[in-house]
C-alpha positions, 0 to 999 in steps of 0.5 A, a space after each residue: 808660619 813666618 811672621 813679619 812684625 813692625 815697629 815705628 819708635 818716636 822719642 823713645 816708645 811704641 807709637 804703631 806696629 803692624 804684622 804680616 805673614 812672611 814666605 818662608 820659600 824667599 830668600 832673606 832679602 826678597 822676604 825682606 822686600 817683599 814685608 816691608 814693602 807690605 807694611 810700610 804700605 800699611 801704615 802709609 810710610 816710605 820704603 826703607 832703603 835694604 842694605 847688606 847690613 839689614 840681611 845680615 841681621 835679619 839672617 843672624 839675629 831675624 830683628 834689623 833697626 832702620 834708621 831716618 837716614 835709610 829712608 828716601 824722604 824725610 820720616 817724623 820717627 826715629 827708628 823703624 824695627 822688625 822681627 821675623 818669628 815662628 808663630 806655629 806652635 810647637 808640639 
């Protein structure tokens, strides 16, 4: 199963993180909004703006970084990271 993990960084350490399932049926993009959508919810923050270079990395690399210029309003943290990772084990 897919998992959605995401972090908030301020001044350079950890300050919440929080995970949800991801359906691995979606495209890159559309699992993309639809967890984010999910977590920033979650924690009470703005929805990210997804440009191509959010799928891009989450496709190649399954992490992608958001920055305070990608979010509409203004945010009191410096970065937003998130990982897509396989959390059934393997046999």
């Amino acid at each position: 199963m897919l998992k959605f993990w995401l972090r908030i960084y301020s001044n350079g350490k950890m300050i919440t993180d929080t995970v949800c399932d991801a359906d691995e049926k979606l495209s890159a993009q559309k699992m993309l909004e639809d967890c984010l959508r999910k977590c920033c919810y979650e924690l009470d923050i703005p929805n990210p703006m997804i440009m191509k270079k959010h799928v891009n990395d989450i496709k190649q690399y399954s992490l992608t970084r958001f920055l305070p210029d990608d979010f509409p309003e203004s945010v009191d943290f410096e970065r937003v990271e998130i990982n897509i990772f396989d959390s059934s084990k393997k046999k």
